[in-house]
C-alpha positions in Angstrom: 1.7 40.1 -3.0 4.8 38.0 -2.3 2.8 34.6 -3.2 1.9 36.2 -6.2 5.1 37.7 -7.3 6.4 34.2 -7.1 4.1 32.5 -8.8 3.9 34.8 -11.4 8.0 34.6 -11.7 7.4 30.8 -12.1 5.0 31.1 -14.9 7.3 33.4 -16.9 10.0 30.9 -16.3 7.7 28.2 -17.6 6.7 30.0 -20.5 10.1 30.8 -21.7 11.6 27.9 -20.7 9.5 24.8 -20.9 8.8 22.4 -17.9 11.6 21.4 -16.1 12.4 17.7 -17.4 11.3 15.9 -14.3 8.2 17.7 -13.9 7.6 16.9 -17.7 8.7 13.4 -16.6 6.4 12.9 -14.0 3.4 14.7 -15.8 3.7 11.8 -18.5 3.9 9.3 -16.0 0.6 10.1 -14.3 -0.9 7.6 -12.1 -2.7 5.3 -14.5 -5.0 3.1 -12.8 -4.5 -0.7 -12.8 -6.2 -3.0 -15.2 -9.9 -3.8 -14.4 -10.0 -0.8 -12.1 -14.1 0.5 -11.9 -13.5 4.2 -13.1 -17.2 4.2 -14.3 -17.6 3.4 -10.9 -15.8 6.3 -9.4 -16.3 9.9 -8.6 -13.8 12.2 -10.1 -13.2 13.9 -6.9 -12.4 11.0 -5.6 -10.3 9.9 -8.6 -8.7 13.2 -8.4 -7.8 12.7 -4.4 -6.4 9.3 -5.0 -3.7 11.3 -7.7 -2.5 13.4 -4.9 -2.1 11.3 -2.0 0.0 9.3 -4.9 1.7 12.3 -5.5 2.7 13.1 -2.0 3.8 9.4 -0.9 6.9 10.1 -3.6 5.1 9.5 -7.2 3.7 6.5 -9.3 7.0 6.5 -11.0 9.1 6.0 -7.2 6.0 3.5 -6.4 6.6 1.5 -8.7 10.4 1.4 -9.3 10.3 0.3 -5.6 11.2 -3.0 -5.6 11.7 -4.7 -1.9 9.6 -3.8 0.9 10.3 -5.2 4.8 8.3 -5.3 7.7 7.4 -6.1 10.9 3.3 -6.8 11.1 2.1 -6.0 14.2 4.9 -8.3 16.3 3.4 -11.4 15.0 5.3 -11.8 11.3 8.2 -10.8 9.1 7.4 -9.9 5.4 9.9 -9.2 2.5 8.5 -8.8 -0.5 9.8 -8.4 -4.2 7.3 -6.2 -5.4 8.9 -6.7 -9.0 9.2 -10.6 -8.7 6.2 -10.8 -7.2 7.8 -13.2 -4.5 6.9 -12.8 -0.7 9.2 -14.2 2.5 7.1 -14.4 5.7 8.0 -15.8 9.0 5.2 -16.1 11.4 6.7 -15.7 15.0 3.8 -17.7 17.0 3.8 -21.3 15.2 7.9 -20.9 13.7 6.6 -21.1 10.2 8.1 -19.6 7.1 6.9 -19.4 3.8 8.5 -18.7 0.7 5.6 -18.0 -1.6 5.7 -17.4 -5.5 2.8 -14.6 -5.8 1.3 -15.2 -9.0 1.0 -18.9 -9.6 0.7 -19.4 -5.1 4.0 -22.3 -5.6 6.5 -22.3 -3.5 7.9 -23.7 0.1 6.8 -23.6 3.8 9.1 -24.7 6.7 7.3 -25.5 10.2 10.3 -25.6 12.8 12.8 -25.3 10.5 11.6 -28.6 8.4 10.1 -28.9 4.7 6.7 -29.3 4.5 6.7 -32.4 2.1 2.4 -33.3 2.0 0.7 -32.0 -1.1 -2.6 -30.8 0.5 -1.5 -29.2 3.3 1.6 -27.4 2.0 -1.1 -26.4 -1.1 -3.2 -25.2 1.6 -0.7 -23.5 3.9 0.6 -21.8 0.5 -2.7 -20.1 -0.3 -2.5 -18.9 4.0 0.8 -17.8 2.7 -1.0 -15.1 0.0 -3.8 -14.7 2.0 -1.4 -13.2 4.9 0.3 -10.6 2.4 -2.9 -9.8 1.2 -3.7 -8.5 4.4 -0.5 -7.3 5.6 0.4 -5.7 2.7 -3.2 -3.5 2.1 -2.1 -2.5 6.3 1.3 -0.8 4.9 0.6 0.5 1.2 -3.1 0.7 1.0 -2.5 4.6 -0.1 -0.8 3.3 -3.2 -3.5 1.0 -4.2 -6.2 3.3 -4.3 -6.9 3.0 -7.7 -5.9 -1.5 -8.1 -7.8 -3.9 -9.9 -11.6 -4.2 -8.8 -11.6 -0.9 -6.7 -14.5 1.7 -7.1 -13.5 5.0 -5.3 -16.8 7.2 -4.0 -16.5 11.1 -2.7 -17.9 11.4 0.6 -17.3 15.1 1.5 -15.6 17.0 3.7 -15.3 15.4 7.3 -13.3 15.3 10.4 -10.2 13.5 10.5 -10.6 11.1 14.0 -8.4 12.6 16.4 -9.9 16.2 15.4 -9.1 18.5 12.4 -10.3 18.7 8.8 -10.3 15.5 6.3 -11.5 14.8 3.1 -13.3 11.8 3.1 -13.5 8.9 0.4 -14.7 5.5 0.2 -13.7 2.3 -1.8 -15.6 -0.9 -2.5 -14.6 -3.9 -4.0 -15.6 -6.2 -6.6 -14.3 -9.9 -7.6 -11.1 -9.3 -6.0 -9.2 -10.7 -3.4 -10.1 -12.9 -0.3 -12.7 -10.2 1.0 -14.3 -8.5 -1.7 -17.6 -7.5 0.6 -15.2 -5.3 2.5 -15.5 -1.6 2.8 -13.0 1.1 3.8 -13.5 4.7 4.5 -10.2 6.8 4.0 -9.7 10.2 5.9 -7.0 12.6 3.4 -5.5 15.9 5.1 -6.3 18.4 2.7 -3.0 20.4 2.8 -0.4 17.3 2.9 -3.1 14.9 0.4 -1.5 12.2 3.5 -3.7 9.5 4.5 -4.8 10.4 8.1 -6.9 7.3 8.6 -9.1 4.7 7.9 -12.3 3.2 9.0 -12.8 -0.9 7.9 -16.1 -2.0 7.2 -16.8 -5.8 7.1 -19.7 -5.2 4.7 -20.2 -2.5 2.1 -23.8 -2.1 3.2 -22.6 -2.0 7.0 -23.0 2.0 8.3 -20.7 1.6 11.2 -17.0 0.3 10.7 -15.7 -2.4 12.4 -12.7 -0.3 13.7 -10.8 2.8 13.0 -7.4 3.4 13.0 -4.6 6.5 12.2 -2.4 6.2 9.8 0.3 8.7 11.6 4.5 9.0 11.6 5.4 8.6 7.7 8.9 8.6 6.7 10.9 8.2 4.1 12.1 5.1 2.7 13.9 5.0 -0.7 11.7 7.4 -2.6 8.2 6.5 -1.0 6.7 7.4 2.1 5.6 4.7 4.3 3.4 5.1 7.7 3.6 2.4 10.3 1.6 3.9 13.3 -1.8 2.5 13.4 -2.5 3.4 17.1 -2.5 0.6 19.5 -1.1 -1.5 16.6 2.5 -0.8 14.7 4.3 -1.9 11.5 7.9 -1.7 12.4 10.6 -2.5 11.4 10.1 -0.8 7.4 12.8 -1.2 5.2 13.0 -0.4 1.6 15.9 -2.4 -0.8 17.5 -1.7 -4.1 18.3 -5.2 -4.4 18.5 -8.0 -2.2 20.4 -11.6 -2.4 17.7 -14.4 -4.2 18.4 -16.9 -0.8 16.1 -14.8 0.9 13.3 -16.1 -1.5 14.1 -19.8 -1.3 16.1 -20.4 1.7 14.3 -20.8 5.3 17.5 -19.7 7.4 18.5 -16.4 4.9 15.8 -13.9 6.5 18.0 -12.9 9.5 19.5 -9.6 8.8 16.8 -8.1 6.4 
């Protein structure tokens, strides 16, 4: 009785009042999907999941007004990336490498022990690495935010178990003409109650039946407006920062990442 005295208090409210202006706000945001997404493709359960684990990370609108994004991947590289700019700084800790990588056309720099790489081919060639790492790292720390990108078909599987134990709602997503992998699979476990991504099970083909591994998606905080999770189990993102702005150096100068 005291749920519904509430709720019906907040209708009457509504009614007499209009929506309050952020909820307005927010309602004509939405959470359109990106150009040459595969809604034909896609169950609307599925499309309906994907809007509330957006909802529940902070909102397409905080999404994408997010500009700068740090972290650690897995204690083998450092990546800042302008979301906006659509520039990426990583510094990989095993061969001293740094690359300062221009997203959209793949130009840019790399510095191997602190000197220029100066050779067309290879620095063309260690360039595309460059995007290929971000690629990866970047789907390992905001892959709830993408599910509805450019070439993605999203598919209702049911209701599951979460790994771990307790209840999920399950969807997958396949790929099509996009980015390095596009045979790839993922499965992706949502709590029902927080609309959180709990997990996710990597397949290395979409016909495969049995993922290559499967990990949690576990201790989301805030940063900025979004949520961000960094436990993966055995593996960790650390080190997540969010920035409202950020000096340029740290996009074209090899000794300007210490600090961020």
């Amino acid at each position: 009785m005291h749920y519904f005295s509430l709720l019906l208090g907040a209708l009457l409210m509504l009614v007499s009042c209009g929506k309050p202006d952020s909820a307005q706000r927010e309602e004509t945001y939405g959470n359109p999907p990106a150009q040459g997404f595969r809604a034909d493709d896609s169950d609307p359960r599925a499309l309906a999941l994907a809007d509330s684990v957006m909802q529940a990370m902070g909102g397409r609108k905080a999404w994408d007004d997010t500009r700068y994004l740090g972290w650690n991947f897995f204690g083998m590289r450092r990546l800042i990336w302008d979301k906006t700019g659509k520039r990426v700084r990583i510094h990989s800790f095993p061969d001293s490498t740094v690359y300062l990588l221009d997203l959209e056309d793949v130009s840019g720099q790399v510095f191997r022990n602190g000197r220029a790489v100066r050779a067309p081919g290879l620095l063309d060639s260690l360039l595309r690495r460059g995007k290929s790492i971000w690629i990866n790292d970047s789907y390992w720390l905001v892959m709830p935010f993408k599910l509805k990108d450019s070439g993605v078909a999203l598919h209702y599987l049911g209701r599951d178990t979460m790994p771990g134990g307790g209840p999920a709602e399950l969807i997958a997503l396949d790929f099509e003409d996009v980015g390095d992998t596009p045979q790839n699979k993922y499965h992706v476990y949502i709590h029902p109650e927080t609309h959180l991504v709990g997990a996710w099970s990597y397949f290395r083909q979409a016909a495969d039946s049995l993922p290559v591994l499967t990990t949690p998606w576990k201790d989301y905080r805030s940063y900025g407006n979004i949520l961000l999770s960094g436990d993966r189990g055995q593996r960790q993102l650390e080190d997540i920062r969010v920035w409202d702005s950020l000096p340029d150096s740290v996009f074209t100068r090899p000794h300007a990442w210490k600090g961020y």
